[in-house]
C-alpha positions, 0 to 999 in steps of 0.5 A: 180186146178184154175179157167177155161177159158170159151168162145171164142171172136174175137179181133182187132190186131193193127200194133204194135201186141196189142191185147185185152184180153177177160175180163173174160180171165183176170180174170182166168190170175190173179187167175192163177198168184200166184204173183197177186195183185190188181194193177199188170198184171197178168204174162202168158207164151205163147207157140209156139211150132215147125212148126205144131202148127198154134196157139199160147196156152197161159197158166197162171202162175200155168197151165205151172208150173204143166207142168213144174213139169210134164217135171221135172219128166221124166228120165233127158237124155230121148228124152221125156224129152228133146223134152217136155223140147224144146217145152215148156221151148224153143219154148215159150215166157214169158208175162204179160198183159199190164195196158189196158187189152192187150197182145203184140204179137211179130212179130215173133209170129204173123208171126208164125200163119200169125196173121194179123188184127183180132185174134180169142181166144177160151178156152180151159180149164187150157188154152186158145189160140190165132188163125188167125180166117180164119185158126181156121174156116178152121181147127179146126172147120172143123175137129169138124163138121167132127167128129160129123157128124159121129156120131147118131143125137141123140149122147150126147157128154157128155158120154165121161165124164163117160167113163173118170170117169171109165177109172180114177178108179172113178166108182160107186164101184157097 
């Protein structure tokens, strides 16, 4: 597995879609691209998906191969593999980062998620993804302050990592 995106950044959009990248972004784009070199832009595919997607998730050259091989597995024929094969080979858009540190967004992808002047980028592991700031506050955020504020004040978010080490067969043996 490679390097991981951390952070998140909100970044200018001018009019012809030109968005800056976080630097350490870049970085993990560059190590993600087994076709990198010092002196290229690193490739990235950017995923729309269908209408409930209001953000655009932009995977770095190894992270859509290991879904690629993910989809590639499934029984050819079957609604899954069709439906995956849709959202992520067709509802998608092949890039690279431009020589200032850029991305070009098309049109139809800042419509997609009404990007207008500014965007707002936040990792999310193998990923990272670009949303309209106003509705990432409005979504996301929210839904993240609702589902702790159902929990103890004293609630450690990291006890998941436990329960998914056991639930992976990764127990302590004891």
């Amino acid at each position: 597995m490679g390097r991981r995106f951390r952070g998140e950044s909100h970044h200018k959009v001018d009019a012809k879609g030109r968005v800056s990248i976080p630097a350490s972004f870049r970085r993990v784009l560059e190590a993600g691209d087994p076709d990198w070199t010092e002196g290229l832009n690193p490739n990235l595919v950017i995923v729309y998906g269908d209408h409930r997607r209001n953000y655009l998730e932009c995977y770095t050259m190894e992270a859509i191969d290991e879904v690629d091989d993910k989809i590639a597995a499934l029984p050819r024929g079957s609604m899954e593999r069709r439906m995956l094969q849709r959202m992520f080979h067709g509802q998608s858009f092949p890039t690279n980062v431009d020589e200032t540190g850029r991305l070009v967004l098309p049109a139809k992808l800042r419509e997609k998620i009404e990007l207008d002047k500014e965007a707002f980028f936040i990792a999310a592991g193998d990923t990272f993804q670009i949303w309209k700031p106003e509705t990432y506050e409005e979504e996301e955020l929210s839904r993240t302050e609702a589902w702790l504020d159902e929990l103890p004040d004293d609630f450690d978010p990291l006890i998941y990592l436990d329960q998914a080490k056991d639930q992976a067969g990764g127990g302590d043996g004891a």
